[in-house]
N, C-alpha and C positions, 0 to 999 in steps of 0.2 A: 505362496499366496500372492494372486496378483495386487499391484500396488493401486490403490483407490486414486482415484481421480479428483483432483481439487475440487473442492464446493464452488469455489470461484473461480469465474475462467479469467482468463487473464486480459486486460483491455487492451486496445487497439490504442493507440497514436494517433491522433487529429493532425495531419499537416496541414496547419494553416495555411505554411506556403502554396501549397500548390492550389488552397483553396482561393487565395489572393492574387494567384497570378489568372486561375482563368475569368474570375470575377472583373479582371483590370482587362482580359484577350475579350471577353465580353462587350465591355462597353466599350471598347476601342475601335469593336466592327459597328457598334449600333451609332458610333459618331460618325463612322467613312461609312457606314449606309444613308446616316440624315442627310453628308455635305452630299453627296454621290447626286442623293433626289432630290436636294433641296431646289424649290419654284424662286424665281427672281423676284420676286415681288416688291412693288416699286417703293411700298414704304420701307419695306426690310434692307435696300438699297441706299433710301436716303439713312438710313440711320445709321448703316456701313460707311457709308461718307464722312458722316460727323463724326465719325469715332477712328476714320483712318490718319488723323492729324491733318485736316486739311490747312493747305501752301496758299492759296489764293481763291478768291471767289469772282466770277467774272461776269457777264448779260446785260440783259433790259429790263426795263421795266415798261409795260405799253397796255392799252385799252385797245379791247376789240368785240366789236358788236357779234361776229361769231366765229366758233373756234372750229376748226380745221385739221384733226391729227393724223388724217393721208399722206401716205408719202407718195408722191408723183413720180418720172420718169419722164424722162424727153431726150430719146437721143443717147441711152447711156447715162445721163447722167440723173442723178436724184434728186427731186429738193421736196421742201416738207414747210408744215406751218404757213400754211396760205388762208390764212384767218381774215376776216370782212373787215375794212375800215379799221385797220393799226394804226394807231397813235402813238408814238414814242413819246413817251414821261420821262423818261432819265435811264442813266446805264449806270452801272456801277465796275469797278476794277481795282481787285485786290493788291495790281503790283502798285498803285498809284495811292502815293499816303494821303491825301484829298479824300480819299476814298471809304478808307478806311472805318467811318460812323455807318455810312451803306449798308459795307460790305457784312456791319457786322449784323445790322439789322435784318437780310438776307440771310445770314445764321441762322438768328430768333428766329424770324419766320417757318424757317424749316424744322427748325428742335419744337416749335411750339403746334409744328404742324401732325409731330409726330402720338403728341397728346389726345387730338381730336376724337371725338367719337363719328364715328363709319356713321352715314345715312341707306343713301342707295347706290345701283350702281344704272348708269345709262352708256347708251350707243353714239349718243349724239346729245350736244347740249341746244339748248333753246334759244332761239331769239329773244333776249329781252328789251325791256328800255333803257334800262341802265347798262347794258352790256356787262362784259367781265374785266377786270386788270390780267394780264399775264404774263405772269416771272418768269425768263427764260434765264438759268442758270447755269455756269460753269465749275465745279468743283473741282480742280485738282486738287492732288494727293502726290504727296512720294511713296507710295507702294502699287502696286497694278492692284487692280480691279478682281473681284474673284469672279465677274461677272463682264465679259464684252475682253478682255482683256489688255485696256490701256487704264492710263490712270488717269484722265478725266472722267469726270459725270456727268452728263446733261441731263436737267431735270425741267421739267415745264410744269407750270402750278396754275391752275387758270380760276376763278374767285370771282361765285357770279356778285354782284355789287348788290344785287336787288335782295337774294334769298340770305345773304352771309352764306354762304355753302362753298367751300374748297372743292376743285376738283382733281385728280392727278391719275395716271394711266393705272391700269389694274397689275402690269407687269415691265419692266424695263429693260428694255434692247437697246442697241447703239439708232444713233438718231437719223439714221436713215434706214433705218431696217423695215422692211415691208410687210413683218408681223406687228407692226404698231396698227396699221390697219383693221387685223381681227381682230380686238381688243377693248375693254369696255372703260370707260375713264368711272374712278370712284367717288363717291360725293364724301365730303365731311364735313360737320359742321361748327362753322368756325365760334370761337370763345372771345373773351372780353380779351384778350392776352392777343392773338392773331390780328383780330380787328384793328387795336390800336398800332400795333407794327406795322399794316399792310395799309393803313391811313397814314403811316408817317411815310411812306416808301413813297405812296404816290399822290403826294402832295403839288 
């Protein structure tokens, strides 16, 4: 008599391992597919700054009736920020302990820049009466960039006076790169928090 077959079949094994290892192979290609396409974007940069320990902070501080983010060419050689009527307010320099109350306020300004809520975005900013202030900044860091590949950052902030409205580049290149050109600078509008930092800078 053939022998009956169990009522119950017999279960199967869950390897969790190998369900953990490809869940881990998973998300390990969907990280090296985001860093792979990730866009430079300029606040996603300055907040890369802040958080690479930065070594020093370096620039100006200056009013200009209007801003200029062309990069020119003469001859070979490149230069850029050719803005109307610059006034130089003050400079600041992280290696210089003098400095130091500045340099940190130039921090603020940019941690508190990163809070902002987005307006719009334009091609070109406006003649005003008031003009704008414009921070030209230096970040170094001890680690390179994952972006331009040195480990400086130039960032330029430009702050119309009249509207409270930040403005800053839509994407970040190295400062003479001839894609700043096609590029649209972003508005945001600044807070009780930026105002009073960026009235103490350019007193």
């Amino acid at each position: 008599m053939a022998r009956r077959r169990s009522m119950y079949a017999r279960r199967r094994k869950i390897n969790y391992g190998r369900i953990l290892l490809l869940v881990l192979v998973l998300a390990a290609i969907v990280v090296l597919v985001s860093f792979l396409f990730r866009k430079n974007d300029y606040m996603a940069v300055i907040d890369e700054a802040l958080d690479s320990g930065t070594a020093e902070i370096t620039g100006t501080v200056s009013h200009v009736s209007d801003v200029d983010i062309t990069v020119y060419s003469n001859e070979g050689i490149r230069y850029a920020n050719q803005h109307e009527d610059i006034k130089k307010l003050d400079s600041f320099d992280g290696t210089i302990s003098n400095d130091s109350e500045k340099t940190e306020r130039v921090r603020m300004l940019f941690e508190s820049l990163l809070k902002l809520n987005q307006t719009s975005g334009t091609e070109d900013l406006p003649l005003t009466d008031d003009g704008y202030y414009w921070i030209d900044a230096d970040f170094s860091v001890g680690e390179k960039s994952l972006f331009g590949g040195n480990d400086v950052y130039n960032f330029d902030l430009y702050y119309d006076i009249e509207s409270k409205v930040v403005y800053v580049k839509e994407k970040y290149y190295s400062e003479f790169s001839k894609k700043n050109n096609k590029q649209k600078l972003i508005g945001y509008q600044a807070d009780d928090e930026f105002i009073k930092t960026i009235e103490e800078l350019t007193k």
